[in-house]
KOLZARO-474623 format. One record per atom (N, C-alpha, C): residue number from 0; residue in one letter; atom name; x, y, z. Coordinates in Angstrom, 3 decimals, padded with zeros to 6 digits. Example, Ala and Ser with C-alpha at 12.3 -4.5 7.8 and 13.67 -1.06 7.14 Angstrom:
BEGIN
rec num=0&residu=A&atome=N&X=013.190&Y=-005.690&Z=007.800
rec num=0&residu=A&atome=CA&X=012.300&Y=-004.500&Z=007.800
rec num=0&residu=A&atome=C&X=013.200&Y=-003.300&Z=007.800
rec num=1&residu=S&atome=N&X=012.850&Y=-002.250&Z=007.080
rec num=1&residu=S&atome=CA&X=013.670&Y=-001.060&Z=007.140
rec num=1&residu=S&atome=C&X=012.900&Y=000.030&Z=007.870
***
This chain:
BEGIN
rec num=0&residu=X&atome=N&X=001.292&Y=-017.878&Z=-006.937
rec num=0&residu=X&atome=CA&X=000.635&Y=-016.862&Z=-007.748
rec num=0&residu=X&atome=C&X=001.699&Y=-016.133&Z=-008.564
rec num=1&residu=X&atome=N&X=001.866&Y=-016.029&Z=-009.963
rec num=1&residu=X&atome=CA&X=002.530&Y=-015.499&Z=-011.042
rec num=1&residu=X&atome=C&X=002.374&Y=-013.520&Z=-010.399
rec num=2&residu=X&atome=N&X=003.509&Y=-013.109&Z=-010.697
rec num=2&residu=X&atome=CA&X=004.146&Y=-011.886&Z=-010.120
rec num=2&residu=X&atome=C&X=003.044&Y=-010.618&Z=-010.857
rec num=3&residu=X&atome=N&X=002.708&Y=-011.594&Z=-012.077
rec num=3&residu=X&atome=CA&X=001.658&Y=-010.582&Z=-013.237
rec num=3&residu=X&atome=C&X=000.433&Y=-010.483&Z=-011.740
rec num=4&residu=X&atome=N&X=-000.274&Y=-011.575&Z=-011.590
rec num=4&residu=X&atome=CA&X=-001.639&Y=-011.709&Z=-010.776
rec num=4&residu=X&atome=C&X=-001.384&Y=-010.785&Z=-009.414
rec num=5&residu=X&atome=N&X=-000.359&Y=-011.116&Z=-008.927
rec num=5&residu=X&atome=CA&X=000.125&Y=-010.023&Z=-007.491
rec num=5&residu=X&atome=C&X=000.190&Y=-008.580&Z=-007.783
rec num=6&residu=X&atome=N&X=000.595&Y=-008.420&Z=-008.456
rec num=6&residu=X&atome=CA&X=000.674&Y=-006.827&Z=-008.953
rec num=6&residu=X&atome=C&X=-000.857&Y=-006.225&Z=-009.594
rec num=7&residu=X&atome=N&X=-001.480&Y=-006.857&Z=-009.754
rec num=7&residu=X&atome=CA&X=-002.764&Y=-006.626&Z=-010.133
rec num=7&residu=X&atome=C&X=-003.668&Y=-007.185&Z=-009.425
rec num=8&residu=X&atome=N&X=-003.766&Y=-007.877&Z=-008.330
rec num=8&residu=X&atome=CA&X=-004.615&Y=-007.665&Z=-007.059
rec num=8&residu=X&atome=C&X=-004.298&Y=-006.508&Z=-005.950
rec num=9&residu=X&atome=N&X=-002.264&Y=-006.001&Z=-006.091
rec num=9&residu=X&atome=CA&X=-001.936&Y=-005.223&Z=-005.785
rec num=9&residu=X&atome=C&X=-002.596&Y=-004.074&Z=-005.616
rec num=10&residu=X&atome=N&X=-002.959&Y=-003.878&Z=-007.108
rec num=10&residu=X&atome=CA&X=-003.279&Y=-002.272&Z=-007.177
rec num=10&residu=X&atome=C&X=-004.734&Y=-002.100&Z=-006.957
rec num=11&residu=X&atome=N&X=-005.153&Y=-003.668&Z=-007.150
rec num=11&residu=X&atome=CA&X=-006.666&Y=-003.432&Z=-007.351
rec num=11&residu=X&atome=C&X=-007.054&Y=-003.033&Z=-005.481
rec num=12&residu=X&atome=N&X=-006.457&Y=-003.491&Z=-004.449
rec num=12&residu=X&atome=CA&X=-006.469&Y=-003.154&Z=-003.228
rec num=12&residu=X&atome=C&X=-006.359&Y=-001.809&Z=-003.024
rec num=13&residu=X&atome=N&X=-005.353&Y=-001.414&Z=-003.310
rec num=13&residu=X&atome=CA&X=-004.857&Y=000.069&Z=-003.481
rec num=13&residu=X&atome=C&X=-006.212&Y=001.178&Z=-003.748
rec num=14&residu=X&atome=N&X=-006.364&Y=000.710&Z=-005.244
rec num=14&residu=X&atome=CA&X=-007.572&Y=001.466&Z=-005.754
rec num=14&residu=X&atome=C&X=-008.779&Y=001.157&Z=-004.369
rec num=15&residu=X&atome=N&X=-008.780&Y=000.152&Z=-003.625
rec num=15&residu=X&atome=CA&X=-010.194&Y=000.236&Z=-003.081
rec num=15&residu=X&atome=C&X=-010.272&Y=001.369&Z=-001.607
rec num=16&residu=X&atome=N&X=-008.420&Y=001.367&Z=-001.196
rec num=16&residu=X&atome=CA&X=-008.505&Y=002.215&Z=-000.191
rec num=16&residu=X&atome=C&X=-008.318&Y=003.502&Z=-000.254
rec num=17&residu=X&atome=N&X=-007.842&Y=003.326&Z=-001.830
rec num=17&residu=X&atome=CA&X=-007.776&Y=005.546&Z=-001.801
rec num=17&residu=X&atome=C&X=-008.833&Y=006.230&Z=-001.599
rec num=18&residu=X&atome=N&X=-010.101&Y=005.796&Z=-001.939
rec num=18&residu=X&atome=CA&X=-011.004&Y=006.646&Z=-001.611
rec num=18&residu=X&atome=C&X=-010.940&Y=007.178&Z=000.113
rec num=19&residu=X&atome=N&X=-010.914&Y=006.229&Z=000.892
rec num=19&residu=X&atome=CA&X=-010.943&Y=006.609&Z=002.645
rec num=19&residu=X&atome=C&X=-009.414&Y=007.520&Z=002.749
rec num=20&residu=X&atome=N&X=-008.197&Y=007.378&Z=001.892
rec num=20&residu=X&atome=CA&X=-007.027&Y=008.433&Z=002.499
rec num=20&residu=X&atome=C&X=-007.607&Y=009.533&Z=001.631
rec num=21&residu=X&atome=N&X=-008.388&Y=009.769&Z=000.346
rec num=21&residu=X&atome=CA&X=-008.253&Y=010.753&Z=000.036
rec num=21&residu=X&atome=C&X=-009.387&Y=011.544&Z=000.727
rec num=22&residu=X&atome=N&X=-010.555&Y=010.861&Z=001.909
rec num=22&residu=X&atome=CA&X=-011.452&Y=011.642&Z=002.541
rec num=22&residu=X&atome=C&X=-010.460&Y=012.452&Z=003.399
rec num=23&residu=X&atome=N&X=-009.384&Y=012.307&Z=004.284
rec num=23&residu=X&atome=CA&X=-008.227&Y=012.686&Z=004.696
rec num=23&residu=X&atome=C&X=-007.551&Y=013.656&Z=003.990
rec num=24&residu=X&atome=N&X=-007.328&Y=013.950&Z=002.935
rec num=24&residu=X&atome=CA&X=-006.938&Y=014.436&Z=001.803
rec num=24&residu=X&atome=C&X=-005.551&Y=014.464&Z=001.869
rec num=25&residu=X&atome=N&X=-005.615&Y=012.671&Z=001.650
rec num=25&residu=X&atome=CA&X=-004.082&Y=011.701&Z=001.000
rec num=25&residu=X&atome=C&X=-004.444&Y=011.446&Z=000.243
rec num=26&residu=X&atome=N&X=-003.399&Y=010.253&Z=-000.502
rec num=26&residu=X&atome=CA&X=-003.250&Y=009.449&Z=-001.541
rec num=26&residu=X&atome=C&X=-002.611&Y=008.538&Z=-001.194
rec num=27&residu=X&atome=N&X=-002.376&Y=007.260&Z=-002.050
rec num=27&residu=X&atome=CA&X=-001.474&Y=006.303&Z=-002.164
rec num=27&residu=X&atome=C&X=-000.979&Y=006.324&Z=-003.467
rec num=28&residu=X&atome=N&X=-000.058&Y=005.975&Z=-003.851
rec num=28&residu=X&atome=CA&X=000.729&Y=005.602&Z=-005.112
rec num=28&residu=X&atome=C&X=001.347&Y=003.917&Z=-005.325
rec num=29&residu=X&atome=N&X=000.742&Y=003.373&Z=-006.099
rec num=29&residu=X&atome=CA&X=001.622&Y=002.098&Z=-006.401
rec num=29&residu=X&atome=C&X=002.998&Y=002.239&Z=-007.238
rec num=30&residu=X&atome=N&X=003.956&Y=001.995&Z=-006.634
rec num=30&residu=X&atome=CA&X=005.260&Y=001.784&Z=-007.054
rec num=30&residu=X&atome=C&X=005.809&Y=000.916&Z=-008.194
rec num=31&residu=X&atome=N&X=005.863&Y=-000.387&Z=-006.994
rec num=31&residu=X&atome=CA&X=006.527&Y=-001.494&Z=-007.432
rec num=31&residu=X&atome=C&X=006.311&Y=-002.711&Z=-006.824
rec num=32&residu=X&atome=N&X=005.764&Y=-004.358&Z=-006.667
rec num=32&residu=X&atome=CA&X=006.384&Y=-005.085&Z=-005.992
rec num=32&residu=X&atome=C&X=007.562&Y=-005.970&Z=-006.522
rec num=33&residu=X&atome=N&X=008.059&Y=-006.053&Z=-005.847
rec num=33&residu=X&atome=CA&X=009.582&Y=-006.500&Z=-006.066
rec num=33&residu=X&atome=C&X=010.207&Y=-007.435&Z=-004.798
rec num=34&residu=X&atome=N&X=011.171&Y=-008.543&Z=-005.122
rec num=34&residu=X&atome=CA&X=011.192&Y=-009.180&Z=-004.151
rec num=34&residu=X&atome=C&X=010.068&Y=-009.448&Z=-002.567
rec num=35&residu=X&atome=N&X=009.041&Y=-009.974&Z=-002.826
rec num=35&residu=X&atome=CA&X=007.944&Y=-009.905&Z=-002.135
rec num=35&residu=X&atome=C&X=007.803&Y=-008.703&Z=-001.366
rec num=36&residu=X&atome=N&X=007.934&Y=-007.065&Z=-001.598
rec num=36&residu=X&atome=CA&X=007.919&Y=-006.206&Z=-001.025
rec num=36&residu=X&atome=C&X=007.202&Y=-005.106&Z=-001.636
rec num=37&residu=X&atome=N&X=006.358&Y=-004.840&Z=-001.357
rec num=37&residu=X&atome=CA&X=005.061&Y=-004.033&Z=-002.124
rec num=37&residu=X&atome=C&X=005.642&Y=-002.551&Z=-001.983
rec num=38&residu=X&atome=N&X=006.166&Y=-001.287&Z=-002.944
rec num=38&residu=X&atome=CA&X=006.903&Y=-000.243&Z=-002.588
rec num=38&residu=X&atome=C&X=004.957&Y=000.753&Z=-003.353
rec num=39&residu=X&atome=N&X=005.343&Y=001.703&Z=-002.005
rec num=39&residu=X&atome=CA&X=004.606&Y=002.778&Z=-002.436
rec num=39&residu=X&atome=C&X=004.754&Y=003.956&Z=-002.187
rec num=40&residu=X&atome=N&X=003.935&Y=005.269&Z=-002.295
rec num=40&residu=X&atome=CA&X=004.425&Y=006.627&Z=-002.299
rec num=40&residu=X&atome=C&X=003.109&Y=007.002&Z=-001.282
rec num=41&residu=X&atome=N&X=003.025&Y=007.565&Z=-000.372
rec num=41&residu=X&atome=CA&X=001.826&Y=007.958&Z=000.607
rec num=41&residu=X&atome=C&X=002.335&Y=009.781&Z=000.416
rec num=42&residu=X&atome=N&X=001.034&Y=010.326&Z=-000.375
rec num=42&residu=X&atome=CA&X=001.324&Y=011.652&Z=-000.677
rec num=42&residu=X&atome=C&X=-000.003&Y=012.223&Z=-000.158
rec num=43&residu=X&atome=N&X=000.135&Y=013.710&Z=-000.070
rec num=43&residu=X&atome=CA&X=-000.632&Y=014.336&Z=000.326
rec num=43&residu=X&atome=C&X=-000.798&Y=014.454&Z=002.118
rec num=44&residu=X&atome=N&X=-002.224&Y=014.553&Z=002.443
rec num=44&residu=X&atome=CA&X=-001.746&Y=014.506&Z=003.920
rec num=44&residu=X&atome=C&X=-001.406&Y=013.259&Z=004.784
rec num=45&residu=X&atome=N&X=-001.218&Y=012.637&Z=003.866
rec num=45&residu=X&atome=CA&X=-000.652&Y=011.160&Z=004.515
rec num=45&residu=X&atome=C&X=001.120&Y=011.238&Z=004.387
rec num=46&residu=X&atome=N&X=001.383&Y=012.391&Z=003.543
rec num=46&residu=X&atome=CA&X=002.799&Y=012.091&Z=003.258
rec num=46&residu=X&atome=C&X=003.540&Y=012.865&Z=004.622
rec num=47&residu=X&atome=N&X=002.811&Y=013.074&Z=005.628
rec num=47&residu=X&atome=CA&X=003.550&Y=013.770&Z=006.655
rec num=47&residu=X&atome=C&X=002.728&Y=013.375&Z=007.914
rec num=48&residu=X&atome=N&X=001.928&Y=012.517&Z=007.743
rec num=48&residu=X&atome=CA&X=000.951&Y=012.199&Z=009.319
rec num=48&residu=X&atome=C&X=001.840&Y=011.319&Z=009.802
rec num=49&residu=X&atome=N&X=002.110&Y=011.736&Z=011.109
rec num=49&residu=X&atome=CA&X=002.477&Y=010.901&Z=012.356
rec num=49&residu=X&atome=C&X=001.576&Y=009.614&Z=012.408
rec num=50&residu=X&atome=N&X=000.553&Y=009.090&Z=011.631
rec num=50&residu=X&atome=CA&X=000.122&Y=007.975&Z=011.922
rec num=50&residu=X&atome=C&X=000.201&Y=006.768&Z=010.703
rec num=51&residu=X&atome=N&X=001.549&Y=007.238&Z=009.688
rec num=51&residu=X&atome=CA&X=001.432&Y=006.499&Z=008.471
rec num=51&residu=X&atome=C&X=002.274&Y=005.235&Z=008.715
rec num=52&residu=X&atome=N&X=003.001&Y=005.188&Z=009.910
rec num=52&residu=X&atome=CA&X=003.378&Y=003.531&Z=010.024
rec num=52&residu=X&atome=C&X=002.204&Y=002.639&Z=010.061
rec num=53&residu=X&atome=N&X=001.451&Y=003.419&Z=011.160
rec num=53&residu=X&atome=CA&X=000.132&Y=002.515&Z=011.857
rec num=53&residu=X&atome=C&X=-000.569&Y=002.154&Z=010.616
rec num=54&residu=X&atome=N&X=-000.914&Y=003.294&Z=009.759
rec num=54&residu=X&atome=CA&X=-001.813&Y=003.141&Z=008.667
rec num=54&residu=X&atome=C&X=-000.968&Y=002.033&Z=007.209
rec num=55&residu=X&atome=N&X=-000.122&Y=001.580&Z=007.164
rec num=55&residu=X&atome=CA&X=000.819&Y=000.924&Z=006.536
rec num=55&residu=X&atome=C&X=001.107&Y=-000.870&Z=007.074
rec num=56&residu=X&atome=N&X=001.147&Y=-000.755&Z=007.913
rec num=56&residu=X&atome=CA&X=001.874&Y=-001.732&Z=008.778
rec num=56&residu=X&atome=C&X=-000.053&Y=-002.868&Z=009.821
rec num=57&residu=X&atome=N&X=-000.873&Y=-001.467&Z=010.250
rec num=57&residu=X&atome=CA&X=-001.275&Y=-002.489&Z=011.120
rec num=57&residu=X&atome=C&X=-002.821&Y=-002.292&Z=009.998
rec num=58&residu=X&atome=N&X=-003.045&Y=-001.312&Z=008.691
rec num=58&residu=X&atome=CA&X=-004.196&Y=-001.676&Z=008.069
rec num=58&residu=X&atome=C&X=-004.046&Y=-002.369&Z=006.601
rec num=59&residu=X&atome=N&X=-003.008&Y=-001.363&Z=005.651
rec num=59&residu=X&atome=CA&X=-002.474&Y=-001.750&Z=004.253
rec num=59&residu=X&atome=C&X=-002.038&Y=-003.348&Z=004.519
rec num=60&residu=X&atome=N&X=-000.655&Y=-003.424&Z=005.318
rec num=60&residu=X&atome=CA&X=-000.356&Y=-004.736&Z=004.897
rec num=60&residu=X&atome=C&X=-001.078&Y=-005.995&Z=005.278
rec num=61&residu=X&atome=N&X=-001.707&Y=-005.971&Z=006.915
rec num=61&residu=X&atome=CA&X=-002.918&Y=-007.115&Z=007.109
rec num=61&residu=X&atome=C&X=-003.638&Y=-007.475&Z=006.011
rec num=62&residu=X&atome=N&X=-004.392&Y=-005.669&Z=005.233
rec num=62&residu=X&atome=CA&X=-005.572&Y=-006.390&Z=004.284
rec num=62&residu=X&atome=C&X=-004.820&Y=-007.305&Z=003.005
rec num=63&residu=X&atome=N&X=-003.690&Y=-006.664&Z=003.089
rec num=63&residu=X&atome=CA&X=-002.685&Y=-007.063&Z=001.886
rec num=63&residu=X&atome=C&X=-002.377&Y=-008.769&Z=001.802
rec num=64&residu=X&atome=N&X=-002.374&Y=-009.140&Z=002.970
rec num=64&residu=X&atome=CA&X=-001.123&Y=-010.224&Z=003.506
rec num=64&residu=X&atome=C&X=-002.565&Y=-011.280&Z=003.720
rec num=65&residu=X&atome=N&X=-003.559&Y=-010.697&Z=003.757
rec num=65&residu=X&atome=CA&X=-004.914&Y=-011.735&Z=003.876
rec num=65&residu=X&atome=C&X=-004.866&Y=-012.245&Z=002.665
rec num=66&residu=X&atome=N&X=-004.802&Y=-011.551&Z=001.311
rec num=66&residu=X&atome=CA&X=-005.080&Y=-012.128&Z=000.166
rec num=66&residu=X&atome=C&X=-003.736&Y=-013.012&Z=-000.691
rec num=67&residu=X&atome=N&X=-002.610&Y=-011.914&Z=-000.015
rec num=67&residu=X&atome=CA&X=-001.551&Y=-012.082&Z=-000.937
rec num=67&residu=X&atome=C&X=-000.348&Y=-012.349&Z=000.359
rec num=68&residu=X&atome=N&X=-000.587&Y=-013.291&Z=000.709
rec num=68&residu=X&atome=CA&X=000.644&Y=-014.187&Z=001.699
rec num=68&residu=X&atome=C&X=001.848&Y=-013.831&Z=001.462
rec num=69&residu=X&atome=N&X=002.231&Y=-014.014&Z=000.348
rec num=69&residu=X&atome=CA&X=003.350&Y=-013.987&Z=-000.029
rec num=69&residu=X&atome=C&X=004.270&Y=-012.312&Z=000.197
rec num=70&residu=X&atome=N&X=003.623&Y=-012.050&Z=000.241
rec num=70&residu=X&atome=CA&X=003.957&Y=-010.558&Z=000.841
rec num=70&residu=X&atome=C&X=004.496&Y=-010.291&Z=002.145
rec num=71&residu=X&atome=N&X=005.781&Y=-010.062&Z=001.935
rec num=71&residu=X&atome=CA&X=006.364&Y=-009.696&Z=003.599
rec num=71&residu=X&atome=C&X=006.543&Y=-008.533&Z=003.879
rec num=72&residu=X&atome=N&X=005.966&Y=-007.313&Z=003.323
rec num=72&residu=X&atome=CA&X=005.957&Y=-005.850&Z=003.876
rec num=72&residu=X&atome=C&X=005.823&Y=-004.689&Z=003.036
rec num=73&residu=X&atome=N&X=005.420&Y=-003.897&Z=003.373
rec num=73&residu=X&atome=CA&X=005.105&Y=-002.862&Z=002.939
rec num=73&residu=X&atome=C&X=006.020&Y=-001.717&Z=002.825
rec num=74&residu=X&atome=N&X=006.738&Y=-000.771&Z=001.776
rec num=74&residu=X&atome=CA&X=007.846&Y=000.038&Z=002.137
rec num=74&residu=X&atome=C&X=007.825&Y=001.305&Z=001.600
rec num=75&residu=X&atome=N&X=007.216&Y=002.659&Z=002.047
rec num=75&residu=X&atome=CA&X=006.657&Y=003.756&Z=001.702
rec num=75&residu=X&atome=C&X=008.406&Y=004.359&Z=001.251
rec num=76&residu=X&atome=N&X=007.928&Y=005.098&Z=-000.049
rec num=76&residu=X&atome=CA&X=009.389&Y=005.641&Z=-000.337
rec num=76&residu=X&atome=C&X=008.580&Y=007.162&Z=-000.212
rec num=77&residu=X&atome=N&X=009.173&Y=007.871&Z=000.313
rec num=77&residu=X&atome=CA&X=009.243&Y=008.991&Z=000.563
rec num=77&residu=X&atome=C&X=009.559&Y=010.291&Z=-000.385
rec num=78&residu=X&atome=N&X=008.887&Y=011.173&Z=-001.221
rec num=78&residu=X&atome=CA&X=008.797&Y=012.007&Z=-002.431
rec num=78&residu=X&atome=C&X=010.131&Y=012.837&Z=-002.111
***
């Protein structure tokens, strides 16, 4: 899959889960992917919950890694 198509199923994922962090009253931010590594910004009350590995690691990247294999991780940069 061309880096254009990944980055734009990317975000289109993104867009489908902000609505549930912002019931939380988070956000997500799309970054960058780069070397198969999807970079994002988790702001708001996600940018300080004790549960944003879990929410990164065992929900973002599964749904991520179902569509887009090629993806080996997820890497929250911090504001």
């Amino acid at each position: 899959m061309k880096k254009e198509n990944i980055e734009d199923k990317i975000k289109e994922m993104i867009e489908n889960i902000r609505p549930y962090l912002n019931m939380d009253g988070g956000d997500i931010e799309y970054v960058k992917y780069e070397d198969n590594y999807v970079y994002i910004k988790l702001t708001g009350a996600c940018e300080f919950c004790l549960g944003q590995d879990s929410t990164i690691n065992d929900g973002l990247l599964k749904m991520m890694q179902e569509e887009i294999p090629e993806i080996k991780g997820i890497i929250n940069i911090p504001i």
